[in-house]
PyMOL Python script that loads the backbone (N, CA, C, O; Angstrom):
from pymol import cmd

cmd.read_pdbstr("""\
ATOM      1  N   UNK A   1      38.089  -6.521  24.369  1.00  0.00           N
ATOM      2  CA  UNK A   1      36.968  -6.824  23.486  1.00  0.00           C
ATOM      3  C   UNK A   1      35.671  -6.653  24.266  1.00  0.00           C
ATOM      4  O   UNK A   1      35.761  -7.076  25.419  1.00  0.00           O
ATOM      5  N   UNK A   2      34.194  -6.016  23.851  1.00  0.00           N
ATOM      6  CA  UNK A   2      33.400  -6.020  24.118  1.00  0.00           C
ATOM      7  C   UNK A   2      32.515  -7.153  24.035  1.00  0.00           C
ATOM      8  O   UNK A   2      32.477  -7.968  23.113  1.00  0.00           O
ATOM      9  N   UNK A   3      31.607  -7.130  25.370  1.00  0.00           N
ATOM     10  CA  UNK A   3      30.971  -8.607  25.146  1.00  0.00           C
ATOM     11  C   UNK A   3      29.574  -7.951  24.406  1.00  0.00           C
ATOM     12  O   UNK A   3      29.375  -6.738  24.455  1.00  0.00           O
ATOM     13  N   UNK A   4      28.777  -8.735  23.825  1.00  0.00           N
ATOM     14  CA  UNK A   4      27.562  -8.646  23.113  1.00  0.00           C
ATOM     15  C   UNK A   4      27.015  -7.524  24.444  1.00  0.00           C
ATOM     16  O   UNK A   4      27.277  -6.351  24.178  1.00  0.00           O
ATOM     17  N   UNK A   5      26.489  -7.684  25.454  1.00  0.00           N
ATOM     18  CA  UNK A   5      25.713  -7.373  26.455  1.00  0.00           C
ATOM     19  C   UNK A   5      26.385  -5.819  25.649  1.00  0.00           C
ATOM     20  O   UNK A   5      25.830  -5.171  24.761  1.00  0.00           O
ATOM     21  N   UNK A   6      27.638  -5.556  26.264  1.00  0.00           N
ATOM     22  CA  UNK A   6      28.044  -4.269  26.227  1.00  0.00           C
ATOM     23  C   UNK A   6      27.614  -3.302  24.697  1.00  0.00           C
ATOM     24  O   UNK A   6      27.095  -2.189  24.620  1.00  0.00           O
ATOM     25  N   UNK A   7      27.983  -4.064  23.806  1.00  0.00           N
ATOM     26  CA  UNK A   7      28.177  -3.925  22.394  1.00  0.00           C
ATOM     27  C   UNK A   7      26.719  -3.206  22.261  1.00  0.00           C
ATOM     28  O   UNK A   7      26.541  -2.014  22.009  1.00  0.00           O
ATOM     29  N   UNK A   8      25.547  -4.358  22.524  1.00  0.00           N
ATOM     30  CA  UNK A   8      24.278  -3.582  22.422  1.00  0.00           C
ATOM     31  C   UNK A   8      23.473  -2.464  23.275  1.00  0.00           C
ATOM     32  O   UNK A   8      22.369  -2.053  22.917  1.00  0.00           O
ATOM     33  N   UNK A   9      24.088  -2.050  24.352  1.00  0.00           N
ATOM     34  CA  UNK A   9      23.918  -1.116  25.075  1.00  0.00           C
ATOM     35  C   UNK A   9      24.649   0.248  24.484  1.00  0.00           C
ATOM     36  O   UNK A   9      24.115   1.357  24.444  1.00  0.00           O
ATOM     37  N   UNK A  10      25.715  -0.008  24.125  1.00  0.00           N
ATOM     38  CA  UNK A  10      26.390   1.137  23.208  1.00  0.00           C
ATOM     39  C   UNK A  10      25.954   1.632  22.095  1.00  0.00           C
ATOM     40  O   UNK A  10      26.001   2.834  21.832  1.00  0.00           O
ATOM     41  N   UNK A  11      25.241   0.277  20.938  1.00  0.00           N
ATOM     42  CA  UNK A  11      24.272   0.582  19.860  1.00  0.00           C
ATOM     43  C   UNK A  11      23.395   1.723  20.000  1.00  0.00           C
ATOM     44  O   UNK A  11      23.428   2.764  19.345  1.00  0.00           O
ATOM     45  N   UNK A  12      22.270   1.264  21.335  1.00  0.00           N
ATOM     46  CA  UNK A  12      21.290   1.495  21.858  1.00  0.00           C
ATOM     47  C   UNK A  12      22.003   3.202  21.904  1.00  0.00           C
ATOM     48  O   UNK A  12      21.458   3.969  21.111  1.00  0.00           O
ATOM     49  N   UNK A  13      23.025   3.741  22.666  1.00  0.00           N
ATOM     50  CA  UNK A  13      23.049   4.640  23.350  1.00  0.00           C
ATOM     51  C   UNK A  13      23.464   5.832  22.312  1.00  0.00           C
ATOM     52  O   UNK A  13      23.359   7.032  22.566  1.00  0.00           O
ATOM     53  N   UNK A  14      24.084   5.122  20.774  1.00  0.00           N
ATOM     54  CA  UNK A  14      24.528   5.704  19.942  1.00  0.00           C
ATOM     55  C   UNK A  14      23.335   6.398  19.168  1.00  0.00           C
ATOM     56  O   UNK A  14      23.592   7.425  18.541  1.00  0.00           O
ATOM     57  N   UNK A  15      21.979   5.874  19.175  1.00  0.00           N
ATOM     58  CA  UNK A  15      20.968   6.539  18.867  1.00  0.00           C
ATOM     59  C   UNK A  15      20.848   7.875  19.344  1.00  0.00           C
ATOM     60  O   UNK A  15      20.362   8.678  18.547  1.00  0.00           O
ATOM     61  N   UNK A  16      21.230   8.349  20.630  1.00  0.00           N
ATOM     62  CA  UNK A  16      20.741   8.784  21.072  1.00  0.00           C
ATOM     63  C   UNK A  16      21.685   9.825  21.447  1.00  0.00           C
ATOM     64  O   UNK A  16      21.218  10.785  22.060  1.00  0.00           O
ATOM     65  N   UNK A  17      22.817   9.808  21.211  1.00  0.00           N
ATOM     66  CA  UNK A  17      24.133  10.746  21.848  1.00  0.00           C
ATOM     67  C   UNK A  17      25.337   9.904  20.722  1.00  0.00           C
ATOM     68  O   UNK A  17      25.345   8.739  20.327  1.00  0.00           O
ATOM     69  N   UNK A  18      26.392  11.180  20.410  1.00  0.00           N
ATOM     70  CA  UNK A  18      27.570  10.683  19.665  1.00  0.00           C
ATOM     71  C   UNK A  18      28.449  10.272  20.779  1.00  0.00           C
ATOM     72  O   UNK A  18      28.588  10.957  21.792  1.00  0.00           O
ATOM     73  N   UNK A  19      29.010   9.196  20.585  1.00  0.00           N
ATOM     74  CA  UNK A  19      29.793   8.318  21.396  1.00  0.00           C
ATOM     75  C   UNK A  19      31.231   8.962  21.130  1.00  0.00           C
ATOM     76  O   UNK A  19      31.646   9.345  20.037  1.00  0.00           O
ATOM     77  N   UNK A  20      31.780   8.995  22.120  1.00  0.00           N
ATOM     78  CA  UNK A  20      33.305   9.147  22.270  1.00  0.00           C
ATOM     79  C   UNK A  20      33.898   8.143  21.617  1.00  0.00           C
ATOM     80  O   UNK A  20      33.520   6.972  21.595  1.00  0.00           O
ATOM     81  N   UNK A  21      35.219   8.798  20.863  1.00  0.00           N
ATOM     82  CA  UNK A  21      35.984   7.466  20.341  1.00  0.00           C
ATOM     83  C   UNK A  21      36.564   6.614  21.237  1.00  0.00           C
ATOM     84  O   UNK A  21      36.857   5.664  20.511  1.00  0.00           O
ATOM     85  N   UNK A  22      36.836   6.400  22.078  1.00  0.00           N
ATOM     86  CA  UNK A  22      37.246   5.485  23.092  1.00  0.00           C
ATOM     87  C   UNK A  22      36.104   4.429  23.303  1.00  0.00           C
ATOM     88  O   UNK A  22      36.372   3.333  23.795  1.00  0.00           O
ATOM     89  N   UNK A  23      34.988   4.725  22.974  1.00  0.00           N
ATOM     90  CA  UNK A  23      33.681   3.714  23.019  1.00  0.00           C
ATOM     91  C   UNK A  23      33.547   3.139  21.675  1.00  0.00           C
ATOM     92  O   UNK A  23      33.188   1.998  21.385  1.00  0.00           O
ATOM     93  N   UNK A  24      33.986   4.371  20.680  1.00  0.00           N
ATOM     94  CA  UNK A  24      33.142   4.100  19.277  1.00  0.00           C
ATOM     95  C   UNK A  24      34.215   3.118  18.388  1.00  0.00           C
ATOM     96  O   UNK A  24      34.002   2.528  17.329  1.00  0.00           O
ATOM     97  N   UNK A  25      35.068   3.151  18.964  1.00  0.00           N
ATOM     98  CA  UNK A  25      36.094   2.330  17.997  1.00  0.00           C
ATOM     99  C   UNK A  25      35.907   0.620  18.706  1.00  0.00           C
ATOM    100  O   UNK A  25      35.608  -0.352  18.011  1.00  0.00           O
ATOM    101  N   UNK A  26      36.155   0.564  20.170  1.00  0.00           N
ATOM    102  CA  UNK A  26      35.567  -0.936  20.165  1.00  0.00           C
ATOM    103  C   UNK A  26      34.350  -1.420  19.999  1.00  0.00           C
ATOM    104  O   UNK A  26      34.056  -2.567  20.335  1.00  0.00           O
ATOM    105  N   UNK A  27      33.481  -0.546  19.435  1.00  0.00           N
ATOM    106  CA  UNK A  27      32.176  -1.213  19.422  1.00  0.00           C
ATOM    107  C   UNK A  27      31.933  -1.615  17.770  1.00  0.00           C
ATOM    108  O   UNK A  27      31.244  -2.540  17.338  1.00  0.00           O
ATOM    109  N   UNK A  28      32.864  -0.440  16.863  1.00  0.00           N
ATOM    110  CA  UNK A  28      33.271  -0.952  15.516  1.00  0.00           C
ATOM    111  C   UNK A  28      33.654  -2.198  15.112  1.00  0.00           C
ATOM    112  O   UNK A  28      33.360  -2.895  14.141  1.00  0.00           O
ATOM    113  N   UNK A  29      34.631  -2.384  16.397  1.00  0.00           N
ATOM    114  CA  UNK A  29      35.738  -3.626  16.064  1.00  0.00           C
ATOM    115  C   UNK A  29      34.781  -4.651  16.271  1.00  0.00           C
ATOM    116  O   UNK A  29      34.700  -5.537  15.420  1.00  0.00           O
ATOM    117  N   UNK A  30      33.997  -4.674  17.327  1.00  0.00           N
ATOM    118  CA  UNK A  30      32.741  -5.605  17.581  1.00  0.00           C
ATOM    119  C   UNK A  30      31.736  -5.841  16.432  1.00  0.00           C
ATOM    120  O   UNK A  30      31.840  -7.000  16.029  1.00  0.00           O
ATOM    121  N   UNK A  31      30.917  -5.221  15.853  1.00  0.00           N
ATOM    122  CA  UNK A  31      30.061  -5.187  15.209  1.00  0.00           C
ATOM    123  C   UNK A  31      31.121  -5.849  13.590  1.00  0.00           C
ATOM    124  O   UNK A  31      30.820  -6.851  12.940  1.00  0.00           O
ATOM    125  N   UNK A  32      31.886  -5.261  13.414  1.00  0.00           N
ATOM    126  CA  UNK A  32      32.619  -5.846  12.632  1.00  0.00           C
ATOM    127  C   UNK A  32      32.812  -7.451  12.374  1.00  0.00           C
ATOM    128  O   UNK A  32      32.894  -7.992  11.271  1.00  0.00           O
ATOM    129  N   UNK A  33      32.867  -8.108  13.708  1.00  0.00           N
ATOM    130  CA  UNK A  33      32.939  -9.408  13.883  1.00  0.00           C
ATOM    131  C   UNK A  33      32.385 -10.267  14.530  1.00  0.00           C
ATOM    132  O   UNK A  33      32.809 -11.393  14.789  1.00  0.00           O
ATOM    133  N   UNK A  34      31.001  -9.589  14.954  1.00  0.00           N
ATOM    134  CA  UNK A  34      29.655 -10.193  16.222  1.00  0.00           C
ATOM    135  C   UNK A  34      28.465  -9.763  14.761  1.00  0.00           C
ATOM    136  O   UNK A  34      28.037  -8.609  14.745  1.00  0.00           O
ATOM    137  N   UNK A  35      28.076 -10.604  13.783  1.00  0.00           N
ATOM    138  CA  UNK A  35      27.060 -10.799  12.686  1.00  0.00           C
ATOM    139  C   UNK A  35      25.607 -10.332  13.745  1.00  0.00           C
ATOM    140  O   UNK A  35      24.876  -9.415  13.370  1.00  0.00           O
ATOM    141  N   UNK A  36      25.355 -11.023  14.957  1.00  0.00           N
ATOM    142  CA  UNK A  36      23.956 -11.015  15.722  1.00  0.00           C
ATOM    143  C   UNK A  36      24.134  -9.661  16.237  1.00  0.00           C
ATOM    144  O   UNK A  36      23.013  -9.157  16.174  1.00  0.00           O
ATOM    145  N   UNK A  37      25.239  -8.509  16.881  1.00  0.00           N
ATOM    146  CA  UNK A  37      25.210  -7.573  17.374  1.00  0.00           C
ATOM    147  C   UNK A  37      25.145  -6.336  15.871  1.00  0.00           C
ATOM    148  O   UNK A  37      24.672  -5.201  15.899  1.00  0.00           O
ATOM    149  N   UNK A  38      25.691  -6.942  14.857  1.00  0.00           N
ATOM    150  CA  UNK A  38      25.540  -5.558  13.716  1.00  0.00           C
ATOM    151  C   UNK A  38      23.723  -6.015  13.400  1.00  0.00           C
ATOM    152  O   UNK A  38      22.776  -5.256  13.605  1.00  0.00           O
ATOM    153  N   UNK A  39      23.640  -7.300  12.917  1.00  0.00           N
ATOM    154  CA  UNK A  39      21.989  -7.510  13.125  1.00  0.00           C
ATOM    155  C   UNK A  39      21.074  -6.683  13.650  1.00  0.00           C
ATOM    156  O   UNK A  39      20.236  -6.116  12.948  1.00  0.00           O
ATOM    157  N   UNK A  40      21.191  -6.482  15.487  1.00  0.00           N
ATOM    158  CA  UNK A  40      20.491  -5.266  16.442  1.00  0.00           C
ATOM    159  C   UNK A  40      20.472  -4.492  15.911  1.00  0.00           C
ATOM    160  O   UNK A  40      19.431  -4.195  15.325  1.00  0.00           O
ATOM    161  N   UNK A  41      21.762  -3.608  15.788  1.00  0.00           N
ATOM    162  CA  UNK A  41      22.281  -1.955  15.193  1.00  0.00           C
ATOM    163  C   UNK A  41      21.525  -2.116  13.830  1.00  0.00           C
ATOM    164  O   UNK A  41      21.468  -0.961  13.408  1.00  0.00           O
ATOM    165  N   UNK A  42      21.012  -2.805  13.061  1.00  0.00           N
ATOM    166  CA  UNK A  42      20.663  -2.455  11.628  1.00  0.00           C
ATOM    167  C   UNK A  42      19.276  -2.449  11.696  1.00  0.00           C
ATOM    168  O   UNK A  42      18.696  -1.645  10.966  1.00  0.00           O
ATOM    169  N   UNK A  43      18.374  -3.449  12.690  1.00  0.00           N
ATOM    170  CA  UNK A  43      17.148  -3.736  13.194  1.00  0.00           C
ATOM    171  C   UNK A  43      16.664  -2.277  13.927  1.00  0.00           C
ATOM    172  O   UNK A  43      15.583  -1.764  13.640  1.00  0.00           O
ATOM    173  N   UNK A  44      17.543  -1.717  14.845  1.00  0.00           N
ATOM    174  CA  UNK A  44      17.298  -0.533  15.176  1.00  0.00           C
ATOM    175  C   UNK A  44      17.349   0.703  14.832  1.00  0.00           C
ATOM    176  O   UNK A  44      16.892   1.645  15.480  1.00  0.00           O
ATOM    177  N   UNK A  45      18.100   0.766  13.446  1.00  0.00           N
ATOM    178  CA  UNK A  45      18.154   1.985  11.981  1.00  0.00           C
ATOM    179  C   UNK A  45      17.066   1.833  12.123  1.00  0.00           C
ATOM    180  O   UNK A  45      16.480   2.710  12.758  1.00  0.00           O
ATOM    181  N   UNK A  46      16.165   0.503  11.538  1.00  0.00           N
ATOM    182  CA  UNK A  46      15.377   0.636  10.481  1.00  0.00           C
ATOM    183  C   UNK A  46      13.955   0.811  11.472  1.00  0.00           C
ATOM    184  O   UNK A  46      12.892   1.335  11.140  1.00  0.00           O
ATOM    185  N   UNK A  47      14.203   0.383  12.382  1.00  0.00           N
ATOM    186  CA  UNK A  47      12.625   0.933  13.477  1.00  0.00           C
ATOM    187  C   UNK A  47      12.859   2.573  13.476  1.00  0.00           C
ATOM    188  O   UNK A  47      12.005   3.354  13.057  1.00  0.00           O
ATOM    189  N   UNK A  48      14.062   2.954  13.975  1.00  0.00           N
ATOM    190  CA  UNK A  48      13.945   4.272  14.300  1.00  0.00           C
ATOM    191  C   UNK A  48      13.869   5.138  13.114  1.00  0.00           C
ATOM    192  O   UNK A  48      13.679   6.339  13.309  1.00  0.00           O
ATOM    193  N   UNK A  49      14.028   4.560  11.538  1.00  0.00           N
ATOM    194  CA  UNK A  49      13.526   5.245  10.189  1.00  0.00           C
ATOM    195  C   UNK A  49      11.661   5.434  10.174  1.00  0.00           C
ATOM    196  O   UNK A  49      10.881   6.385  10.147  1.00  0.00           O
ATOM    197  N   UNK A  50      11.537   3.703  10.214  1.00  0.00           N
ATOM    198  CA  UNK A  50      10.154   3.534  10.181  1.00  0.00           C
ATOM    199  C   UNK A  50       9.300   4.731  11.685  1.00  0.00           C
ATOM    200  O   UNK A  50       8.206   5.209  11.385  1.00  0.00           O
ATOM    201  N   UNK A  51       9.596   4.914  12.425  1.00  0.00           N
ATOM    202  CA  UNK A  51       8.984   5.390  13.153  1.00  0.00           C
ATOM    203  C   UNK A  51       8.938   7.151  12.645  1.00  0.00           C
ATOM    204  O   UNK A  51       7.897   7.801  12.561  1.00  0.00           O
ATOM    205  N   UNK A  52      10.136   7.607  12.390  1.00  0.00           N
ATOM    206  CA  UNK A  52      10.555   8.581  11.971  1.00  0.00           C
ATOM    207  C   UNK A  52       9.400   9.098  10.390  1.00  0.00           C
ATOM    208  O   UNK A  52       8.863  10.183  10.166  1.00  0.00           O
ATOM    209  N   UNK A  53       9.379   7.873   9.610  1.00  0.00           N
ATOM    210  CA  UNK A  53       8.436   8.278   8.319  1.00  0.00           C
ATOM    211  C   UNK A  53       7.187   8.211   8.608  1.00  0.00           C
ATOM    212  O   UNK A  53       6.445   9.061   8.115  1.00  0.00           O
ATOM    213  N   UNK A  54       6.749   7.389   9.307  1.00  0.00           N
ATOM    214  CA  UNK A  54       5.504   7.318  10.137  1.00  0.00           C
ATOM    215  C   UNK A  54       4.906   7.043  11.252  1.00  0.00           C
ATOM    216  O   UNK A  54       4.392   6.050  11.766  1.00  0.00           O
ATOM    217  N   UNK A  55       5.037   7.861  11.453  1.00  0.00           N
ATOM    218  CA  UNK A  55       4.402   8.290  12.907  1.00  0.00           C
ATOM    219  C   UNK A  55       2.991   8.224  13.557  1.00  0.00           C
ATOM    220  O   UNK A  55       2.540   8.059  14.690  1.00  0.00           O
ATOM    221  N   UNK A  56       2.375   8.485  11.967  1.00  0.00           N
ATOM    222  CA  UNK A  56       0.790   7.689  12.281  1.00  0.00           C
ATOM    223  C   UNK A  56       0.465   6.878  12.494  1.00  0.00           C
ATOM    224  O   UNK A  56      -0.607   6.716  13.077  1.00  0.00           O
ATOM    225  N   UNK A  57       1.144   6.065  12.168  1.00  0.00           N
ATOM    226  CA  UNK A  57       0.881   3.927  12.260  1.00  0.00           C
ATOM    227  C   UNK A  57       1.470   3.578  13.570  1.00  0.00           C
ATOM    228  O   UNK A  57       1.255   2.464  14.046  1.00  0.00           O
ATOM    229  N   UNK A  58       2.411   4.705  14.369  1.00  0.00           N
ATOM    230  CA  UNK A  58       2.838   3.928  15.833  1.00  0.00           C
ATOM    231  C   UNK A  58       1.542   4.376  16.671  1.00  0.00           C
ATOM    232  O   UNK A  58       1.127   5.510  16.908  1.00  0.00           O
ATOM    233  N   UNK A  59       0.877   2.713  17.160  1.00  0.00           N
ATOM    234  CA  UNK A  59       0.159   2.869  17.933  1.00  0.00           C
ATOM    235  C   UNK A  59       0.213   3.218  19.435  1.00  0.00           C
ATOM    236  O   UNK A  59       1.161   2.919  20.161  1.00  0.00           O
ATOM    237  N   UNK A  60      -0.613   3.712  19.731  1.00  0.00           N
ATOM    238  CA  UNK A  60      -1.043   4.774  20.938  1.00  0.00           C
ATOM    239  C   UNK A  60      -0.304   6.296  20.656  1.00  0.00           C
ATOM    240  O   UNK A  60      -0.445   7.301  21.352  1.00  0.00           O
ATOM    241  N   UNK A  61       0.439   6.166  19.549  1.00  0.00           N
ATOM    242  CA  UNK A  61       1.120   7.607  19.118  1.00  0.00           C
ATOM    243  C   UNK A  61      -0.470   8.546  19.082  1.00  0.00           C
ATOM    244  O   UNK A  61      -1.469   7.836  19.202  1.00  0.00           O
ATOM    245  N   UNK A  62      -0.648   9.676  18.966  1.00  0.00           N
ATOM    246  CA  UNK A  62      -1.535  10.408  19.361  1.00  0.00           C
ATOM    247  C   UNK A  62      -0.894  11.884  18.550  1.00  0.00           C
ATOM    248  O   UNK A  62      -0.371  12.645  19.364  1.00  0.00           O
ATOM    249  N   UNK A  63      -0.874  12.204  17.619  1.00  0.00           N
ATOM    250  CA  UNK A  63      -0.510  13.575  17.604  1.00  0.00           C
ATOM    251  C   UNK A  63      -2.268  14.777  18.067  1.00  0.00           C
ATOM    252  O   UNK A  63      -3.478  14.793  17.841  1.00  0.00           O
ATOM    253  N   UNK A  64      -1.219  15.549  18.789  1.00  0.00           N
ATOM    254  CA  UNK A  64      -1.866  16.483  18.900  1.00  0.00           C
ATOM    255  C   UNK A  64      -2.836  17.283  17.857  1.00  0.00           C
ATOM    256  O   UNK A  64      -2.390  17.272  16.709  1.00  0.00           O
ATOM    257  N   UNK A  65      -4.056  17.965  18.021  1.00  0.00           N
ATOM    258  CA  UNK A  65      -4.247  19.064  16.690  1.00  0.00           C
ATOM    259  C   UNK A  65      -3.886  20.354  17.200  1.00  0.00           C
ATOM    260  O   UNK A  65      -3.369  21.157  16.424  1.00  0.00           O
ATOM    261  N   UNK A  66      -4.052  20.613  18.190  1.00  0.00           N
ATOM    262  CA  UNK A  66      -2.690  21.996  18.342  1.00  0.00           C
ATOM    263  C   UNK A  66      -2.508  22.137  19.951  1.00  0.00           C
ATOM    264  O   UNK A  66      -3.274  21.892  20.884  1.00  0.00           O
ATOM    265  N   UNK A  67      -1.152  22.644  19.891  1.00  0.00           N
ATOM    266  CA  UNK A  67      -0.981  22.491  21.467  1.00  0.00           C
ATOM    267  C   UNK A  67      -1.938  23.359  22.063  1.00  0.00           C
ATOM    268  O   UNK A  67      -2.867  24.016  21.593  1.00  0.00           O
ATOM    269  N   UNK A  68      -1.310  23.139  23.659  1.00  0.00           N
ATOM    270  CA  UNK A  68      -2.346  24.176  24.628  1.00  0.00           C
ATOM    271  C   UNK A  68      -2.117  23.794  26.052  1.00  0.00           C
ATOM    272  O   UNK A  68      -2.119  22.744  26.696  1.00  0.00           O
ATOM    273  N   UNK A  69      -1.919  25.058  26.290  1.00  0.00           N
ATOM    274  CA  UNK A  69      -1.997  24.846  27.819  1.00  0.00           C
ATOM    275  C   UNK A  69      -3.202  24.355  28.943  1.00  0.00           C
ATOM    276  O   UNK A  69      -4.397  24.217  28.681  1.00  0.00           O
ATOM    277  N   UNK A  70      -2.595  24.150  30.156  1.00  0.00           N
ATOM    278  CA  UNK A  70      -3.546  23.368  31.270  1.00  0.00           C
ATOM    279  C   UNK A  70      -4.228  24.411  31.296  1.00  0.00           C
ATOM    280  O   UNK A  70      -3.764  25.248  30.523  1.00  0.00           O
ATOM    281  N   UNK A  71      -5.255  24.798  31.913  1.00  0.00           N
ATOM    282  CA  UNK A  71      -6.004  25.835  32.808  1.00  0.00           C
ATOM    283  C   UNK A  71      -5.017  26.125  33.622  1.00  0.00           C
ATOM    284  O   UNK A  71      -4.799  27.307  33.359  1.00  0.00           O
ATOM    285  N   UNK A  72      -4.405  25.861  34.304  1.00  0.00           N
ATOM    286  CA  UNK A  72      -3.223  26.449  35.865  1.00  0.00           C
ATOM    287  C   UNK A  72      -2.754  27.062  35.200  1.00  0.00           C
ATOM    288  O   UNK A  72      -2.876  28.274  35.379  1.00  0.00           O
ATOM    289  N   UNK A  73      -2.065  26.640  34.216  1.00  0.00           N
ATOM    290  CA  UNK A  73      -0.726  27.141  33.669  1.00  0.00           C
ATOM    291  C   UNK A  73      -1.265  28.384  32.347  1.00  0.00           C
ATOM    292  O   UNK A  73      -0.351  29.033  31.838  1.00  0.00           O
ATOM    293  N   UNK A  74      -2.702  28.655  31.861  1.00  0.00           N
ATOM    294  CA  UNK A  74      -2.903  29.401  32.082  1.00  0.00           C
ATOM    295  C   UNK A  74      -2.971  30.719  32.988  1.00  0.00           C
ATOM    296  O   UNK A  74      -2.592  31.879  32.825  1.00  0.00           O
ATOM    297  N   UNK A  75      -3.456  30.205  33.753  1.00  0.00           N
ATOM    298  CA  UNK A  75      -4.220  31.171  34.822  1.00  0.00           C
ATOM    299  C   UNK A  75      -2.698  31.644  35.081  1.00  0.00           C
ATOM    300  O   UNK A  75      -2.494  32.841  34.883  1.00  0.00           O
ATOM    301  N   UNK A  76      -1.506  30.788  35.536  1.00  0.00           N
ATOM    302  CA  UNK A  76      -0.691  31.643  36.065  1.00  0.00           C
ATOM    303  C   UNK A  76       0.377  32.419  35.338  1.00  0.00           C
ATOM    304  O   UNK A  76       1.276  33.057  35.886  1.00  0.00           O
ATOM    305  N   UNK A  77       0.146  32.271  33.835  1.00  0.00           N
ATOM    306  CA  UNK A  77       0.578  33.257  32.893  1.00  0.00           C
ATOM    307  C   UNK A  77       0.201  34.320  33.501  1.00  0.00           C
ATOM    308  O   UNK A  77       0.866  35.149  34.121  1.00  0.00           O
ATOM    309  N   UNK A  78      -1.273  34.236  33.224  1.00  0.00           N
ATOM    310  CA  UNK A  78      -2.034  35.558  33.453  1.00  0.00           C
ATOM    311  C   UNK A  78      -2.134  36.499  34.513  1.00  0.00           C
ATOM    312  O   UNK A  78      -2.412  37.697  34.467  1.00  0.00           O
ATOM    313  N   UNK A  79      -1.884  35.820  35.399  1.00  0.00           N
ATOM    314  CA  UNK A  79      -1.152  36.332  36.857  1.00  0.00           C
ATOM    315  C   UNK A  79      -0.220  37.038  36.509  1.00  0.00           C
ATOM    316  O   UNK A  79      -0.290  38.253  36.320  1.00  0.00           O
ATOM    317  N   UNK A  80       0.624  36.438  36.405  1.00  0.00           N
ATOM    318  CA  UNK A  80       2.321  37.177  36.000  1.00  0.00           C
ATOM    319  C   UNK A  80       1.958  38.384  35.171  1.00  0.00           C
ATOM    320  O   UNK A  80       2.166  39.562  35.465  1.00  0.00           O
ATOM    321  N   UNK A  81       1.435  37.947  34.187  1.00  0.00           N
ATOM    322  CA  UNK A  81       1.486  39.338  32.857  1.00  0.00           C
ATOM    323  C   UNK A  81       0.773  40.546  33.702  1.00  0.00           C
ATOM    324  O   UNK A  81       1.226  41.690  33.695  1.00  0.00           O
ATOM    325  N   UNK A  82      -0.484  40.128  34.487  1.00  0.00           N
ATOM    326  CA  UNK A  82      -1.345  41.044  34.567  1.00  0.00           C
ATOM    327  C   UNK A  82      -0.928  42.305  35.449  1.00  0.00           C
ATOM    328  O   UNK A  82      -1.139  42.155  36.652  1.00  0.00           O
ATOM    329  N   UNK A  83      -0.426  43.407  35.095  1.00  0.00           N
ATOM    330  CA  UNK A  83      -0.030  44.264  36.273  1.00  0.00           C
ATOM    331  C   UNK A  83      -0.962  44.355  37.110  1.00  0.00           C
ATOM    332  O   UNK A  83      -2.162  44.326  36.837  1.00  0.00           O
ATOM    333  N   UNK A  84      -0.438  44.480  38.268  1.00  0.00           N
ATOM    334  CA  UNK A  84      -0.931  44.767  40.407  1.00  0.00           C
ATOM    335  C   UNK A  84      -1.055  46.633  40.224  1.00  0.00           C
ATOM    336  O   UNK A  84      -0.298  47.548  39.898  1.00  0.00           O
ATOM    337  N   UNK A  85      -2.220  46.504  40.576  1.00  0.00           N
ATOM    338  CA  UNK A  85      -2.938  47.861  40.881  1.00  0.00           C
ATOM    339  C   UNK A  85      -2.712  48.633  41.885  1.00  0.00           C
ATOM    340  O   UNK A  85      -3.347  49.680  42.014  1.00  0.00           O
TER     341      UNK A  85
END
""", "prot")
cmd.dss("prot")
cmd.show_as("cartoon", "prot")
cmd.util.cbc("prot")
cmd.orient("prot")
C-alpha cells in the first residue's frame, strides 16, 4: 500500500508523464480509499484546467507579443548564413 506522501508525488508526476501500470494501479487502489489524497488529484485537475483556460489571470504570466531573438543569437545566425569571401 502506498503511503499519502507517495500517493501525492505520483498524482503530481501523472500530470506530467503517463505512469506505468505498476505505479498506476497502486495509486488507484489508494486514491480509491485515501478521500484527502483523491481531494489533491481533483484540486490539481482543476488548477491545471483553470490555468490552461486562462492564462491571462496567472499572475506574473507575461505572454509575449511576438517572439524574437537576443541580438547574439542574431548576429550569430547571420554569421553562419552569411557566406566567407
Amino acid at each position: 500500500m502506498l503511503s499519502c506522501k507517495e500517493a501525492t508525488r505520483l498524482v503530481s508526476d501523472s500530470l506530467d508523464r503517463k505512469l506505468p501500470f505498476r505505479l498506476l494501479l497502486p495509486l488507484r487502489i489508494h486514491l480509491l480509499l485515501c478521500k484527502f489524497c483523491d481531494r489533491y488529484r481533483k484540486h490539481l485537475l482543476f488548477i491545471r484546467e483553470a490555468v490552461r483556460r486562462h492564462p491571462d489571470r496567472v499572475e506574473g504570466h507575461e505572454e509575449p507579443s511576438s517572439p524574437s531573438l537576443s541580438p547574439e543569437a542574431r548576429e550569430r545566425i547571420t554569421r553562419f548564413l552569411t557566406p566567407e569571401d
